[in-house]
C-alpha atoms as an extended CHARMM CRD file, in Angstrom:
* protein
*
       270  EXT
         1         1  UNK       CA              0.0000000000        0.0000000000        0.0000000000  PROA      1               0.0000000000
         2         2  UNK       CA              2.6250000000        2.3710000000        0.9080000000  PROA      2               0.0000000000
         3         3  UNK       CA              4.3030000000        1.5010000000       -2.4700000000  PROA      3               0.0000000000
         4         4  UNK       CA              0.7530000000        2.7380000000       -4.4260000000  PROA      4               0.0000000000
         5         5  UNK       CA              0.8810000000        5.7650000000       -1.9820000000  PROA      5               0.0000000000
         6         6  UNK       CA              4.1850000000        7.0010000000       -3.5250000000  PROA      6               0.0000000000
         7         7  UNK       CA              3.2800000000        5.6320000000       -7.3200000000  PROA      7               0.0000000000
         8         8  UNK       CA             -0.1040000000        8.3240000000       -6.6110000000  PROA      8               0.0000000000
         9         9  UNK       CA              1.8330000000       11.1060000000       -5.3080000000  PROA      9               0.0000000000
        10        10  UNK       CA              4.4660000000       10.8280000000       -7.4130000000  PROA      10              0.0000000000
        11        11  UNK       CA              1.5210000000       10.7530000000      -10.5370000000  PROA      11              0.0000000000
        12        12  UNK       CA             -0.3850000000       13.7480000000       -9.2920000000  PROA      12              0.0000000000
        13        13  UNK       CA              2.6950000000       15.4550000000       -9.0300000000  PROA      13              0.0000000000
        14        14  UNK       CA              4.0560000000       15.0190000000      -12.3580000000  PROA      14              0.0000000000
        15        15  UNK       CA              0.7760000000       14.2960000000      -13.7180000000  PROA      15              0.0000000000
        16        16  UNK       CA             -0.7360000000       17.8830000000      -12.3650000000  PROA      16              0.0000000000
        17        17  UNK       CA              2.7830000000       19.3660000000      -13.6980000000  PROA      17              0.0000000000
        18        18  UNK       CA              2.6400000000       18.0810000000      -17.3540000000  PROA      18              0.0000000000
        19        19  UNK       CA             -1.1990000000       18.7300000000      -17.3740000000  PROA      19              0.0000000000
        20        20  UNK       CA             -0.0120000000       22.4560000000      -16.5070000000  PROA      20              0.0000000000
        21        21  UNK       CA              2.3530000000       22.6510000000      -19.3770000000  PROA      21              0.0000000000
        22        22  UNK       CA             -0.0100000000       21.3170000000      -21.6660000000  PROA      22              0.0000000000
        23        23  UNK       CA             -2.5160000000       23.8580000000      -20.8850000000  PROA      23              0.0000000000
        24        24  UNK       CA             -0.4870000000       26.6090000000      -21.3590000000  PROA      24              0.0000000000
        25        25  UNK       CA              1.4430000000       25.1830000000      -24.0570000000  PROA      25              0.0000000000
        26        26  UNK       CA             -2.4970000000       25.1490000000      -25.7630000000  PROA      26              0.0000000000
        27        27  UNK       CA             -3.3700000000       28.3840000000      -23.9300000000  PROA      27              0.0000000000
        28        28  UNK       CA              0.0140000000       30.3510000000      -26.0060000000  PROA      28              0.0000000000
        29        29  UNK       CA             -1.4370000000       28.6680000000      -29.1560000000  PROA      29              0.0000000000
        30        30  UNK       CA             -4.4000000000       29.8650000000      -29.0650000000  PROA      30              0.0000000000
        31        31  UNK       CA             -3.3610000000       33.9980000000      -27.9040000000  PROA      31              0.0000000000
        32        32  UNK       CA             -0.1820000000       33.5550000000      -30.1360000000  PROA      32              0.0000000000
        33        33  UNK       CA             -2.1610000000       32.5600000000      -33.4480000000  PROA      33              0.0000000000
        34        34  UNK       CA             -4.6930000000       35.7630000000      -32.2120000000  PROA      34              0.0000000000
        35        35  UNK       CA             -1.6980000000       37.9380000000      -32.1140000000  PROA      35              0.0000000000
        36        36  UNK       CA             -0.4580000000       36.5070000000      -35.2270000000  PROA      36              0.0000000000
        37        37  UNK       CA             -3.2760000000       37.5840000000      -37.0630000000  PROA      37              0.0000000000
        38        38  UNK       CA             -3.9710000000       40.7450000000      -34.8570000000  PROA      38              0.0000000000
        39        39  UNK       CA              0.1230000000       42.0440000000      -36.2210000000  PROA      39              0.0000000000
        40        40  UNK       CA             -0.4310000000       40.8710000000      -40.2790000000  PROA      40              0.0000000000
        41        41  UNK       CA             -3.7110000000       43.1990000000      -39.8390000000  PROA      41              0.0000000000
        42        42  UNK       CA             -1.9990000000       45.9120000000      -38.6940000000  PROA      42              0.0000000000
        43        43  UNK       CA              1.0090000000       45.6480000000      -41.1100000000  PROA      43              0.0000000000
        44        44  UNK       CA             -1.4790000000       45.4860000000      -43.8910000000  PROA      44              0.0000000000
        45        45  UNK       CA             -3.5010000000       48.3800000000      -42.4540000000  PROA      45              0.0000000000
        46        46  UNK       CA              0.0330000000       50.3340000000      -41.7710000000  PROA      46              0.0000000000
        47        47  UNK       CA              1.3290000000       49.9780000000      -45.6880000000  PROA      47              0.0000000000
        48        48  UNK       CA             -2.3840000000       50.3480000000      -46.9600000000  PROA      48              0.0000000000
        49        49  UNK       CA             -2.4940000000       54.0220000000      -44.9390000000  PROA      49              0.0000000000
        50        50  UNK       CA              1.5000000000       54.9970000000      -46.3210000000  PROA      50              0.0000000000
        51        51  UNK       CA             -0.1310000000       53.9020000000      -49.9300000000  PROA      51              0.0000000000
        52        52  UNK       CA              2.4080000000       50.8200000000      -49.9440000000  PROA      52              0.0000000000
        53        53  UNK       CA              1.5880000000       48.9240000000      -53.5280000000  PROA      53              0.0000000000
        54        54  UNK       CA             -0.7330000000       45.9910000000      -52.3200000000  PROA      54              0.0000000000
        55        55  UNK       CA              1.8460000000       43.3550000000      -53.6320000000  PROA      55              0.0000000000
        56        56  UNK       CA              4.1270000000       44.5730000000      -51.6080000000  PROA      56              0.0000000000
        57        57  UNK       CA              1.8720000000       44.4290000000      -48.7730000000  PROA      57              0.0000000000
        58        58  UNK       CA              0.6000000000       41.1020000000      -49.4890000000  PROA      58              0.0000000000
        59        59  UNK       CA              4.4080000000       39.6160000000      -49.8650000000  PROA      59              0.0000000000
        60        60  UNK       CA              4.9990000000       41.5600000000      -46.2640000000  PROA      60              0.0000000000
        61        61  UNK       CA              1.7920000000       40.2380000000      -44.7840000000  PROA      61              0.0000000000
        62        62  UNK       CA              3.0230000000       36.6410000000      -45.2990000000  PROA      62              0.0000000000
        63        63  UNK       CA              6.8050000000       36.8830000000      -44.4150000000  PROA      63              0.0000000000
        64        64  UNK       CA              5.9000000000       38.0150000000      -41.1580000000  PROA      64              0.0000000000
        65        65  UNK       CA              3.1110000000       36.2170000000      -40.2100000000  PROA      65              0.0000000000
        66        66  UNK       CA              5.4980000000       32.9340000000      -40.8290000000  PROA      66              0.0000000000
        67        67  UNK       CA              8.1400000000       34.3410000000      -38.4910000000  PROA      67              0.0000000000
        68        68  UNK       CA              6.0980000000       34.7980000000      -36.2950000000  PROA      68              0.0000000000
        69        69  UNK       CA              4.7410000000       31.1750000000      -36.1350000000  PROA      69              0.0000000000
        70        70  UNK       CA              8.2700000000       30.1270000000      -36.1470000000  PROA      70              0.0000000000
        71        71  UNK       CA              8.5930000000       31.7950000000      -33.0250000000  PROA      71              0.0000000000
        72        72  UNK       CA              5.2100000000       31.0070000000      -31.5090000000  PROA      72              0.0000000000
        73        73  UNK       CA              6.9740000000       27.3200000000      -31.7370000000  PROA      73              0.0000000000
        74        74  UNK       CA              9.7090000000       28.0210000000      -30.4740000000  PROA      74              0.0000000000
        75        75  UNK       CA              7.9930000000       29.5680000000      -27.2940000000  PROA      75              0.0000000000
        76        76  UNK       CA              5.4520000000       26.5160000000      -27.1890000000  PROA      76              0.0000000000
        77        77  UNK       CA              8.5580000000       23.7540000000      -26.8720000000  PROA      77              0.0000000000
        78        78  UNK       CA             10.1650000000       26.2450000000      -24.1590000000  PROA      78              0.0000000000
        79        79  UNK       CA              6.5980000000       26.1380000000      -22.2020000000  PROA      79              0.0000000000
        80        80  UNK       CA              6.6670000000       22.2290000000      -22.6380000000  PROA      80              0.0000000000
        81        81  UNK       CA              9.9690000000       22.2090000000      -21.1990000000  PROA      81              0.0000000000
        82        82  UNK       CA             11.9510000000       21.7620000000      -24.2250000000  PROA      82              0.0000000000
        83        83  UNK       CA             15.6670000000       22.8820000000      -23.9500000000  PROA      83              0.0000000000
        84        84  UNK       CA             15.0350000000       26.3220000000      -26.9940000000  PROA      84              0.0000000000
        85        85  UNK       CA             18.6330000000       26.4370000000      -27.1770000000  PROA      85              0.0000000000
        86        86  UNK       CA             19.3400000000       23.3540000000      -27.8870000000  PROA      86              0.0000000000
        87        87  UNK       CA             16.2970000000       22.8290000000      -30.1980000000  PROA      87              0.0000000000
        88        88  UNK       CA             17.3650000000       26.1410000000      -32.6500000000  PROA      88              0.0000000000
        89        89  UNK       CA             21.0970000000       24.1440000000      -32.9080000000  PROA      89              0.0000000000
        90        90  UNK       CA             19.3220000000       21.0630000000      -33.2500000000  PROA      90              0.0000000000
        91        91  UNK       CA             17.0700000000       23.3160000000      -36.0270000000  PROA      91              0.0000000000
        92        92  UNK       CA             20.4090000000       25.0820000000      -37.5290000000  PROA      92              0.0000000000
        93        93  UNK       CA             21.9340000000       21.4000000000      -38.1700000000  PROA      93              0.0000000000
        94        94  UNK       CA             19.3420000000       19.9950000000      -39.8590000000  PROA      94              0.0000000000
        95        95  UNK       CA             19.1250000000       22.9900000000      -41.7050000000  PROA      95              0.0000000000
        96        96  UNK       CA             21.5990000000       21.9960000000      -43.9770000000  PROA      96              0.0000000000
        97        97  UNK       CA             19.7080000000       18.5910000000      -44.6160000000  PROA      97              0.0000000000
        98        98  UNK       CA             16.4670000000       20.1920000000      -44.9880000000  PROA      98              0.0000000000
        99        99  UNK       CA             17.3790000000       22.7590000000      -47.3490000000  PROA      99              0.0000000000
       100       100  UNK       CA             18.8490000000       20.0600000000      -49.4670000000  PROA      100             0.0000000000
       101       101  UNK       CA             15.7610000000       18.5520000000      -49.4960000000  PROA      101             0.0000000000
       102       102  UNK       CA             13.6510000000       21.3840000000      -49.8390000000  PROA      102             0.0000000000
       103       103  UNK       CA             15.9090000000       22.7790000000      -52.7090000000  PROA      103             0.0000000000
       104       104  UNK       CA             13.0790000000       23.5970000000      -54.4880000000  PROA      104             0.0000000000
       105       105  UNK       CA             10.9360000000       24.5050000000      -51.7900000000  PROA      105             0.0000000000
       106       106  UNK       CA             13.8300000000       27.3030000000      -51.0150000000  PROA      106             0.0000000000
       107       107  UNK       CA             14.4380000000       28.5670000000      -54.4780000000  PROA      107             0.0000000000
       108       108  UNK       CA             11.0830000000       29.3510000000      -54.8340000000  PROA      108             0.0000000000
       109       109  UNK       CA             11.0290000000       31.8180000000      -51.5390000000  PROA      109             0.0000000000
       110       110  UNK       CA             14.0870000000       32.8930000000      -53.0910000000  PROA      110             0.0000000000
       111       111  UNK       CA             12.5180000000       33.7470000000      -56.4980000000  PROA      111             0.0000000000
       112       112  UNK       CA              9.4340000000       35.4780000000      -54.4490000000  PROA      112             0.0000000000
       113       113  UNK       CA             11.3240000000       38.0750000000      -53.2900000000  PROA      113             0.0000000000
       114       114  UNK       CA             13.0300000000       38.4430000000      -56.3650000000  PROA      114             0.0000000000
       115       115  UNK       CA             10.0950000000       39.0490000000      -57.8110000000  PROA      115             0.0000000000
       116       116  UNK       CA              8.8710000000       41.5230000000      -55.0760000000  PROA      116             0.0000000000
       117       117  UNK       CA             12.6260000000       43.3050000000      -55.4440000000  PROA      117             0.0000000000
       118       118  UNK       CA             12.5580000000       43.4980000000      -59.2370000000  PROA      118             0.0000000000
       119       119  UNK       CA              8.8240000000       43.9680000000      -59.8600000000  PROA      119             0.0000000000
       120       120  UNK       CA              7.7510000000       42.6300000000      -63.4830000000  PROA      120             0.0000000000
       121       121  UNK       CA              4.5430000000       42.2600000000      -62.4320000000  PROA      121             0.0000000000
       122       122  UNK       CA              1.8540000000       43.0830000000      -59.6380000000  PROA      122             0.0000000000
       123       123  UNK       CA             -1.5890000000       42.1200000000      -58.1690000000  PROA      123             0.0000000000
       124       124  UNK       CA             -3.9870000000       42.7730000000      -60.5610000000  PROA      124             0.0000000000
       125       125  UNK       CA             -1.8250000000       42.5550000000      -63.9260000000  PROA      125             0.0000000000
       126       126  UNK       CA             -3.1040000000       40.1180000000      -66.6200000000  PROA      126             0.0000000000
       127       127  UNK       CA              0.5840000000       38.3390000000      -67.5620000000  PROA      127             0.0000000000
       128       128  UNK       CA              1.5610000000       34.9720000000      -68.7140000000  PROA      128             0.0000000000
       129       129  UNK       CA              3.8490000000       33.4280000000      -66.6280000000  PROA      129             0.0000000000
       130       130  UNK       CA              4.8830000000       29.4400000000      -65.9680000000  PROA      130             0.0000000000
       131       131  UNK       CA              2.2990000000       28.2490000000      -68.9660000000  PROA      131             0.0000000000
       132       132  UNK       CA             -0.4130000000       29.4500000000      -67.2560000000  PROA      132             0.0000000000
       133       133  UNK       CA             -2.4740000000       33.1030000000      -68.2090000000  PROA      133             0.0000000000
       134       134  UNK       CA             -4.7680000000       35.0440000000      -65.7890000000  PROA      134             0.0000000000
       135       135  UNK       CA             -5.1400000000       37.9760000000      -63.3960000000  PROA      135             0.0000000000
       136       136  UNK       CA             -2.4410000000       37.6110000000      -60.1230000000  PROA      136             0.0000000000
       137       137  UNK       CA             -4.6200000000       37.6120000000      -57.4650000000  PROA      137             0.0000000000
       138       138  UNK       CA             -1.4010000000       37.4700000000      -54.7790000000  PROA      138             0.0000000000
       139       139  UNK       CA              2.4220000000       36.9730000000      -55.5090000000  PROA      139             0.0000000000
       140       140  UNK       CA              2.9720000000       34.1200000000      -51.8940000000  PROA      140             0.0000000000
       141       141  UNK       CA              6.2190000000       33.7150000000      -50.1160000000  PROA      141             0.0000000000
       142       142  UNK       CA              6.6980000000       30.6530000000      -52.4620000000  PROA      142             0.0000000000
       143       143  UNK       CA              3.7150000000       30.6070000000      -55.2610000000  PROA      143             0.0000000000
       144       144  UNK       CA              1.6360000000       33.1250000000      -57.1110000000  PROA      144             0.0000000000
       145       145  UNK       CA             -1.9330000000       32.6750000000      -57.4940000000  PROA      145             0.0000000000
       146       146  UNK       CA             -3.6780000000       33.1920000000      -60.7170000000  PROA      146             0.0000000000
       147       147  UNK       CA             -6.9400000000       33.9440000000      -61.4940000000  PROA      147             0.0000000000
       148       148  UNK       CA             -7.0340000000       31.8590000000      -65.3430000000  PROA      148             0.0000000000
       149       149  UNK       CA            -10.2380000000       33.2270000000      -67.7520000000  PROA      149             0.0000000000
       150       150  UNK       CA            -12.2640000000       30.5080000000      -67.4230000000  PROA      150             0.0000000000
       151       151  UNK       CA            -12.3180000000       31.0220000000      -63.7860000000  PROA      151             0.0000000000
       152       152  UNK       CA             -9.8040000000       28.4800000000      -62.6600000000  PROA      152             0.0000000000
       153       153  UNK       CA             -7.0140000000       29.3790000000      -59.6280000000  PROA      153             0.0000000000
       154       154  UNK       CA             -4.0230000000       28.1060000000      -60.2360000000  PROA      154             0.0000000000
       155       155  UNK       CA             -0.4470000000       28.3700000000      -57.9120000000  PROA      155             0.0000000000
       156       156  UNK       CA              2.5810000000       28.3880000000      -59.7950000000  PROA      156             0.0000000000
       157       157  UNK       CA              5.7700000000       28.0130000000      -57.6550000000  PROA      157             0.0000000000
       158       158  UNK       CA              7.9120000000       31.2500000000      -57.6910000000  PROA      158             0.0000000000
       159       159  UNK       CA             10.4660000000       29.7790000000      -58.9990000000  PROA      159             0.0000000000
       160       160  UNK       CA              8.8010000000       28.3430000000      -61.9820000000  PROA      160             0.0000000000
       161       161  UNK       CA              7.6230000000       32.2010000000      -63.0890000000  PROA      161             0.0000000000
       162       162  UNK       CA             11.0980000000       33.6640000000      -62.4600000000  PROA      162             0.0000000000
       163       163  UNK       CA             13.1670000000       31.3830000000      -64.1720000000  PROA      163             0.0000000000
       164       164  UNK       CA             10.7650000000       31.5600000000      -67.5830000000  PROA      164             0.0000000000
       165       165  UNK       CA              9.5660000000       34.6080000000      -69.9480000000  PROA      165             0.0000000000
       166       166  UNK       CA              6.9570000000       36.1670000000      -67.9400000000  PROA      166             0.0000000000
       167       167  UNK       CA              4.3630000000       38.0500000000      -70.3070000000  PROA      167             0.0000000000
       168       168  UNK       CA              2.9010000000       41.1990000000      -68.5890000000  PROA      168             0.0000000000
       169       169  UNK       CA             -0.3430000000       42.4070000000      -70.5890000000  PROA      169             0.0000000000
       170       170  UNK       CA             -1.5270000000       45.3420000000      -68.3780000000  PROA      170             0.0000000000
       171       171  UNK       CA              2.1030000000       46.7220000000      -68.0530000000  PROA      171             0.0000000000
       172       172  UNK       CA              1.7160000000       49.1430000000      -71.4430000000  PROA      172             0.0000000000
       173       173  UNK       CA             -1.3860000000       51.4050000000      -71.8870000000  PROA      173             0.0000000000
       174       174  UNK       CA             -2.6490000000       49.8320000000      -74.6630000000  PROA      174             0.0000000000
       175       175  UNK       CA             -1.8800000000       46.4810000000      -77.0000000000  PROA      175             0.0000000000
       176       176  UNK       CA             -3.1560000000       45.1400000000      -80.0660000000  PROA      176             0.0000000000
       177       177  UNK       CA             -5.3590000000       42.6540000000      -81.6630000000  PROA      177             0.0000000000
       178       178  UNK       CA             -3.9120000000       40.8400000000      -84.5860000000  PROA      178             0.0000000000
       179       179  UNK       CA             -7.2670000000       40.0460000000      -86.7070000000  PROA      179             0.0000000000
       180       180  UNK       CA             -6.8180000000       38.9570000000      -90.3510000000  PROA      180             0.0000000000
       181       181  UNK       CA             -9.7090000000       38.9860000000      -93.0680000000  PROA      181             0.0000000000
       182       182  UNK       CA             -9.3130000000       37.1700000000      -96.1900000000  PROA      182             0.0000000000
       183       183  UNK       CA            -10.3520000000       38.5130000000      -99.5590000000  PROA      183             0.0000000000
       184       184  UNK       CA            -11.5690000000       36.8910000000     -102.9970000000  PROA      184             0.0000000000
       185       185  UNK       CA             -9.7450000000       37.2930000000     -106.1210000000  PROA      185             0.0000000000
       186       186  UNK       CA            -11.4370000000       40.3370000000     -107.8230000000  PROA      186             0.0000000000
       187       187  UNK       CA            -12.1790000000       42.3580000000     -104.4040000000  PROA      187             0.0000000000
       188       188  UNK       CA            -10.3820000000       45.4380000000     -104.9500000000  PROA      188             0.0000000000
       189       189  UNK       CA             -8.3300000000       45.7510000000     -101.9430000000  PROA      189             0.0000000000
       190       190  UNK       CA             -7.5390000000       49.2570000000     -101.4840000000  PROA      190             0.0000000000
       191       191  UNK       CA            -11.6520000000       49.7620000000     -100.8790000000  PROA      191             0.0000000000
       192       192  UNK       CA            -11.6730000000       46.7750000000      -98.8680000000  PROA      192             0.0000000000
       193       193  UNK       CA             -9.2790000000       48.5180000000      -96.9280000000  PROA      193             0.0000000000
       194       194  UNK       CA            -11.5200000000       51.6560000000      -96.2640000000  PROA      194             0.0000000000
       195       195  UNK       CA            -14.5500000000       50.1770000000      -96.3820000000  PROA      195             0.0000000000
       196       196  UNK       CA            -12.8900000000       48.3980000000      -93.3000000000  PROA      196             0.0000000000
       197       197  UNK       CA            -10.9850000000       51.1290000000      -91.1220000000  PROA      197             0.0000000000
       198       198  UNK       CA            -14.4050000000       52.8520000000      -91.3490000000  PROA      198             0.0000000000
       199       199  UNK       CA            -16.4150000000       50.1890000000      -90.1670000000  PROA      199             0.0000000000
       200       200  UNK       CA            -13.9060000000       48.8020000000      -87.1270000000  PROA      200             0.0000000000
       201       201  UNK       CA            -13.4100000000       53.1630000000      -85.9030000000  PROA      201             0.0000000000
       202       202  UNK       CA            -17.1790000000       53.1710000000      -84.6170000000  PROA      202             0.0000000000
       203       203  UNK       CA            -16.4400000000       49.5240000000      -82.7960000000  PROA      203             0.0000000000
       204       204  UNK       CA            -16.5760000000       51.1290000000      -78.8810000000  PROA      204             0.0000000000
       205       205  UNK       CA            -13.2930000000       51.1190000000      -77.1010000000  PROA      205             0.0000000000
       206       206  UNK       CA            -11.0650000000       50.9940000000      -80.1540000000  PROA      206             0.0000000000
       207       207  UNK       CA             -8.2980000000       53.8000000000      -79.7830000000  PROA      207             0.0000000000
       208       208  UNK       CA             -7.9220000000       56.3200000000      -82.4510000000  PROA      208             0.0000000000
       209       209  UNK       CA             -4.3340000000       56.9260000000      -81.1240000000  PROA      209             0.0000000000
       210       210  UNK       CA             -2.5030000000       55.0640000000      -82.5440000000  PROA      210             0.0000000000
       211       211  UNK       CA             -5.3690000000       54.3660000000      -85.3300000000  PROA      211             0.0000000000
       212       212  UNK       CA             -6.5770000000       50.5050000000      -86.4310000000  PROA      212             0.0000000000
       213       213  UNK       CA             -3.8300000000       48.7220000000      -88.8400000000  PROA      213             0.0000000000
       214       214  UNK       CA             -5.5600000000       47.6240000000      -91.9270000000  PROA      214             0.0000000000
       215       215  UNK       CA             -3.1890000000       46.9810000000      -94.8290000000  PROA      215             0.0000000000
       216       216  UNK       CA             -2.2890000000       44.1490000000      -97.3700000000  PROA      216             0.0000000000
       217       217  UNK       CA             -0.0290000000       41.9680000000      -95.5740000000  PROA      217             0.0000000000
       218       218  UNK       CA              0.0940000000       38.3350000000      -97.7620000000  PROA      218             0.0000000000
       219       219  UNK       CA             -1.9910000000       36.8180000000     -101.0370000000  PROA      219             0.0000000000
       220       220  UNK       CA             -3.0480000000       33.4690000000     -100.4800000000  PROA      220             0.0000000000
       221       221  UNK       CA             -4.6090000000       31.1930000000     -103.3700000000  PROA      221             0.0000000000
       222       222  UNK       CA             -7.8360000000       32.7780000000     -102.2280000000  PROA      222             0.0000000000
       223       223  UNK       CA             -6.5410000000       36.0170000000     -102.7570000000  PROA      223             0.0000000000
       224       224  UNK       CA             -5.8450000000       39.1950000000     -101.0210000000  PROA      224             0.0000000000
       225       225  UNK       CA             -5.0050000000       38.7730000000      -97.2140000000  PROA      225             0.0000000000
       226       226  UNK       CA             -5.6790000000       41.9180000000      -95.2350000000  PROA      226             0.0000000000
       227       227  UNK       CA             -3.8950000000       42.3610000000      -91.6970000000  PROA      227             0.0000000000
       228       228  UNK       CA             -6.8720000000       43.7540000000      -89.4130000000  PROA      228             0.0000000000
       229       229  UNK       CA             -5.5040000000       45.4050000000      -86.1190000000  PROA      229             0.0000000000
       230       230  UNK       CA             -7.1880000000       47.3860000000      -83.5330000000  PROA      230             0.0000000000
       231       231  UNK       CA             -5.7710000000       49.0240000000      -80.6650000000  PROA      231             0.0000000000
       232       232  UNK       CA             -7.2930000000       48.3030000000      -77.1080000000  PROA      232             0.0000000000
       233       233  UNK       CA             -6.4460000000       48.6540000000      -73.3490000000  PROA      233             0.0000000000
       234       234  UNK       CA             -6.2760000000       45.4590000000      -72.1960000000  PROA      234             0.0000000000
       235       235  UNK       CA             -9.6120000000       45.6370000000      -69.9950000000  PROA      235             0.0000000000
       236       236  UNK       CA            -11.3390000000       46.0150000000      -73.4620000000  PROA      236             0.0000000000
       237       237  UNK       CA             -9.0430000000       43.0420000000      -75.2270000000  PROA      237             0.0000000000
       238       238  UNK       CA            -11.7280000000       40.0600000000      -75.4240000000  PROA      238             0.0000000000
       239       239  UNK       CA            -14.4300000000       42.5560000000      -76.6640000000  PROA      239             0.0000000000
       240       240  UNK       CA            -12.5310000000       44.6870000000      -79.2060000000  PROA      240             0.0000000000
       241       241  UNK       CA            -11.4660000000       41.3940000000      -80.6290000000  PROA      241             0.0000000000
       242       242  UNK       CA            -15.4850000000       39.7400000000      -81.0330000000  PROA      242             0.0000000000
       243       243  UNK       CA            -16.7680000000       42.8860000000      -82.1010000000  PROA      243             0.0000000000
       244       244  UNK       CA            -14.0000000000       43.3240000000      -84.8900000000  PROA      244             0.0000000000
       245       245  UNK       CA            -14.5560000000       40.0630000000      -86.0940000000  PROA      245             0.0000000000
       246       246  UNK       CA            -18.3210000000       40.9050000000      -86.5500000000  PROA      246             0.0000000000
       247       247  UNK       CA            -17.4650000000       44.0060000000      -88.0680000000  PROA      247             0.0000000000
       248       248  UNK       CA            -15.4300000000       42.4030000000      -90.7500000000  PROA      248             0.0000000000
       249       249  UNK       CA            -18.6160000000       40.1770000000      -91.5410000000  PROA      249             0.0000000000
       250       250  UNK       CA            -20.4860000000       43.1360000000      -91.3080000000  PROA      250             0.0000000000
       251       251  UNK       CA            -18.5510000000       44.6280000000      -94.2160000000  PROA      251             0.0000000000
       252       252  UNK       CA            -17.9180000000       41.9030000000      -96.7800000000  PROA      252             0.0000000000
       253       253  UNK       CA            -21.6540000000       41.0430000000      -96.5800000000  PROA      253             0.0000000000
       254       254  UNK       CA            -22.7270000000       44.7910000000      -97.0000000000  PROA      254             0.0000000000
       255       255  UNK       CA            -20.2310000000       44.7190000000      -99.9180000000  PROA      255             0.0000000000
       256       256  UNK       CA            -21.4350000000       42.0190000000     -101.3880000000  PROA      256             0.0000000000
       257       257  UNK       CA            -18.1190000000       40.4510000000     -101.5230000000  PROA      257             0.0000000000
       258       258  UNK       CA            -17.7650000000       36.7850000000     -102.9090000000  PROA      258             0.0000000000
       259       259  UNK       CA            -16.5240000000       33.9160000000     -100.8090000000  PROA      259             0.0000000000
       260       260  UNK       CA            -13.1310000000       33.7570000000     -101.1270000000  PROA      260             0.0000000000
       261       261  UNK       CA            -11.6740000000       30.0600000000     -103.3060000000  PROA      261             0.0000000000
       262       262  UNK       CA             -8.5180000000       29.1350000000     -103.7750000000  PROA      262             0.0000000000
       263       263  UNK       CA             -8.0760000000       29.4860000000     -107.8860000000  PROA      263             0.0000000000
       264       264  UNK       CA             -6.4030000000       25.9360000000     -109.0240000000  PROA      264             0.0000000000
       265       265  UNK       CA             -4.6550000000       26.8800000000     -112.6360000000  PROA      265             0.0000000000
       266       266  UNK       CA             -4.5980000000       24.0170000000     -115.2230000000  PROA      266             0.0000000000
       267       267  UNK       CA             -1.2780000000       22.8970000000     -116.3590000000  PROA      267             0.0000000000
       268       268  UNK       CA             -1.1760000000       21.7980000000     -120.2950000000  PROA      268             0.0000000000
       269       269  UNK       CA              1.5450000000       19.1940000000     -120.8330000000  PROA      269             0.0000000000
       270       270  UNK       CA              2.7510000000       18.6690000000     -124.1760000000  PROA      270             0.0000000000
């Protein structure tokens, strides 16, 4: 009995001490992940009031909310009695062996703030990037996300972006749409070509500065081939580029022009 007595005390005493730990290892969770969030609102509230560009506050947002969780471990394992010092060398030797392992995992935090530092592209920008084209709804500490057109999100790793062509639409003021309209032999082109740059100037959104591109650019068996190009902002792309293909339908049925057919020539052999 008096061997039970001391098993008992001794498991209420160590019991009631671990239990402790436990608690307010759960207890610094809990405040530490509110605080957490509580500081990346306030950073983003403190760049959004200076004006700070919102990638920039985004990227920001997200470096410091994982230090911080770094730390809020750290803390946690010295609450459970865990020996910090000897857990960050224990963490700076097998940093070697993780960041082998994580290579890729590392290059792409690298190549995120490359990307922040050198700045070909920001939230908000239409680019292609990685083989994949949308709207970048947030450049992450190790992907960007990307809003695709037909409504897809997709994360490509940083790394992936920085080390191919990245394609920003939205960084010039305007761009182009390369349109092409195909004549029949006997359409005189040079009318073809007015009859056209009048039709595609009332098309709404199309700039007059610089002015639509309509000229010859090929012949084709079928005949004249006439280079059609607009000039859009990039919000207006997708509906410049329907409502100039209607207006060249518009204009060869008004005209009356024939369907163009490629013109096969006999050869004679004698």
């Amino acid at each position: 009995m008096e061997n039970v007595s001391k098993y008992n005390e001794l498991l209420m005493t160590y019991g009631i001490a671990f239990g402790s730990k436990v608690l307010g290892a759960i207890a610094l969770w809990v405040i530490g992940g509110w605080v957490i969030t509580l500081v990346g609102g306030l950073t983003t509230k403190a760049m959004g009031s200076r004006s700070v560009d919102p990638t920039l506050t985004r990227y920001t947002e997200a470096v410091v909310k994982v230090a911080l969780r770094i730390a809020l471990i750290i803390a946690i394992l010295g609450v459970m009695g865990v020996e910090t010092t000897s857990f960050a060398a224990l963490l700076a030797a097998a940093g070697i062996a993780i960041g082998a392992a994580w290579s890729g995992l590392l290059a792409n935090f690298a190549a995120g703030a490359f990307l922040m530092v050198l700045r070909p592209f920001k939230v908000g920008d239409m680019i292609t990037a990685g083989g994949v084209t949308g709207d970048v709804l947030e450049i992450g500490v190790f992907a960007t996300t990307l809003q695709t057109g037909d409504n897809v999100r997709v994360y490509v790793g940083n790394n992936k972006i920085f080390s191919d062509n990245i394609v920003n639409y939205s960084q010039n003021p305007y761009r182009r749409v390369d349109l092409s309209a195909q004549l029949a032999h006997g359409v005189d082109s040079g009318s073809a070509v007015l009859q056209m740059r009048r039709e595609i100037s009332t098309i709404p959104n199309v700039l007059t500065t610089p002015p639509p591109d309509i000229d010859v650019v090929g012949f084709t068996p079928s005949g004249a081939l006439l280079a059609v190009r607009p000039y859009c902002d990039n919000k207006h792309y997708w509906q410049v580029f329907f409502d100039t293909n209607r207006a060249i339908e518009r204009v060869a049925a008004a005209a009356g022009w024939p369907t163009p057919a490629p013109v096969h020539v006999a050869v004679t052999r004698h």
